[in-house]
C-alpha positions in Angstrom: 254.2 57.2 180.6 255.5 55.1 177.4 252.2 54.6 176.5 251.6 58.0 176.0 254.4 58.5 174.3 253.2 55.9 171.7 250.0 57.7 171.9 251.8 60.9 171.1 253.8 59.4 168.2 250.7 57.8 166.8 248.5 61.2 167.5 251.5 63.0 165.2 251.0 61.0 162.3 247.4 60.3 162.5 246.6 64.2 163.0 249.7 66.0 161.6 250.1 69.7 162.5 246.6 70.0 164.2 248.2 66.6 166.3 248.5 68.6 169.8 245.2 70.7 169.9 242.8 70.2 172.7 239.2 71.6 172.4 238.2 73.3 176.3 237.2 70.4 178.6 234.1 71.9 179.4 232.3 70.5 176.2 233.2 67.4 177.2 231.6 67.0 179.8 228.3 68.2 178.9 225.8 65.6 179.4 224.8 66.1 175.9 228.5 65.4 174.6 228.1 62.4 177.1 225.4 60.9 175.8 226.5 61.1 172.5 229.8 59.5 172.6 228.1 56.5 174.6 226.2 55.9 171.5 228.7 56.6 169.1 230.4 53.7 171.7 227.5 51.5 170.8 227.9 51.9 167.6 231.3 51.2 167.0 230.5 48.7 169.2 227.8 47.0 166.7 230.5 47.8 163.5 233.0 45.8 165.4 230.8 42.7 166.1 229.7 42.9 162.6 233.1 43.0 161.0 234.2 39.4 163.4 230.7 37.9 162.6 231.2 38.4 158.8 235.0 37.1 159.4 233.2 34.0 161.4 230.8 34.0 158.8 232.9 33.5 155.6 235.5 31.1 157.8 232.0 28.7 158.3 231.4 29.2 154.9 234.6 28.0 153.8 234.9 25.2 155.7 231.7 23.8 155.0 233.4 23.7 151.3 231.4 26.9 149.8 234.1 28.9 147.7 235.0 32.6 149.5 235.9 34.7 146.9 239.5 36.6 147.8 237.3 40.2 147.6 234.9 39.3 150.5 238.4 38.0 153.1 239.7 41.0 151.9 236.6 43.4 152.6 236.7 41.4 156.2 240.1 42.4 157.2 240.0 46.2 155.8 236.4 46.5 157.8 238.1 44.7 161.3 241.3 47.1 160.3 239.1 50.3 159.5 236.7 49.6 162.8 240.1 49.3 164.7 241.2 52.8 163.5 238.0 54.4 164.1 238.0 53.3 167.8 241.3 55.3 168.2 239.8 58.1 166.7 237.1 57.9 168.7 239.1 57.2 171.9 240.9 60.4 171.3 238.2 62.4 170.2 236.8 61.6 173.9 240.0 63.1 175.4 239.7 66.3 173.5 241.6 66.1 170.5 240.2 68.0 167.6 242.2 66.0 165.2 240.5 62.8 166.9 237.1 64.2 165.9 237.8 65.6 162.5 239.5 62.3 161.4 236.3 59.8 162.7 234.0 62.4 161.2 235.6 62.4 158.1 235.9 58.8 157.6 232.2 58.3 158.7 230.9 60.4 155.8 233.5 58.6 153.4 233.4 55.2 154.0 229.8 54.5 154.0 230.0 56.3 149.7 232.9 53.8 149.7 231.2 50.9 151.3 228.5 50.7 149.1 229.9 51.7 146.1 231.5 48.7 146.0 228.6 46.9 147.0 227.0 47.8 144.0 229.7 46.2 141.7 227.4 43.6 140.4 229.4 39.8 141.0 232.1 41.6 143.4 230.6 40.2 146.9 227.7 37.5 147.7 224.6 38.4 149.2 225.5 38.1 152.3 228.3 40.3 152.5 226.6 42.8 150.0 223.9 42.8 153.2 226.6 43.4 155.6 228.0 46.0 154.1 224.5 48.0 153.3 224.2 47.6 157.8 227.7 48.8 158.2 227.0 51.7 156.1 223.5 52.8 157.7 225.4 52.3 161.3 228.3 54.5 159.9 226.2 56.8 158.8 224.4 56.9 162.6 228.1 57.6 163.6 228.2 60.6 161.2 225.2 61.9 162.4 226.0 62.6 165.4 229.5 63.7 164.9 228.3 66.5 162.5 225.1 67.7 164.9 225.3 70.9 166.2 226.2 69.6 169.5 229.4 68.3 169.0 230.4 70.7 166.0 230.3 73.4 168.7 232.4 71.3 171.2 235.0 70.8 168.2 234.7 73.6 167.3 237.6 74.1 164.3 240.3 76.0 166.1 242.0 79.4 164.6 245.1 78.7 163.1 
């Protein structure tokens, strides 16, 4: 029961007014809304392994005596930190709450523009993590396709004020 209460405090800030909607259980448990959030699941899945194997990554890197720019351990903890974020989304999303779903849709259209954006900045990143962040964009981008298919629009469905 505290834990939900956390939850609740957390759900409030994260998804202001719209905080307490619930979309009708019955879309959730389609097998089409199903299947979708087990490879949205996947996904985040992937984006999280990515994130600790580029944090792995530059920690090898470093020790072997290779400079690590402060951008790219920065880029690692925002990605671990944004992953994180979009897991709770997710996981509330899954338990009905519109603001779960509009949040983790909104941030998977944004953060791939961000992602490589700044992966474009010529000198900004290495290779490697100019690579990394081209994959967690495309995978993002899988994660924003199915959040904005028909399917789930209609399941979170925007609710009349």
């Amino acid at each position: 029961m505290a834990m939900e209460t956390l939850f609740a405090k957390i759900d409030h800030i994260a998804g202001g007014k719209k905080a307490g909607i619930l979309v009708p259980s019955e879309g959730l448990e389609l097998p089409k809304t199903k299947r979708a959030f087990a490879w949205i699941t996947w996904l985040l899945l992937f984006e999280l392994v990515l994130g600790f194997g580029a944090v792995v990554y530059a920690i090898i890197i470093a020790r072997a005596g290779e400079p690590v720019p402060f951008a790219v351990w920065m880029r690692t903890v925002v990605v671990l930190g944004m992953t994180v974020t979009l897991f709770y989304f997710f996981w509330r999303a899954t338990k009905g709450f519109y603001w779960g779903y509009q949040r983790l849709r909104l941030f998977t259209q944004i953060f791939p523009i961000i992602t490589l954006v700044m992966a474009a900045i010529p000198g900004l990143y290495p290779v490697w993590m100019i690579t990394e962040q081209i994959v967690f964009s495309l995978v993002m981008i899988g994660v924003g396709d199915f959040l904005t298919g028909d399917h789930l629009r209609e399941v979170f469905r925007r609710p009349e004020d």
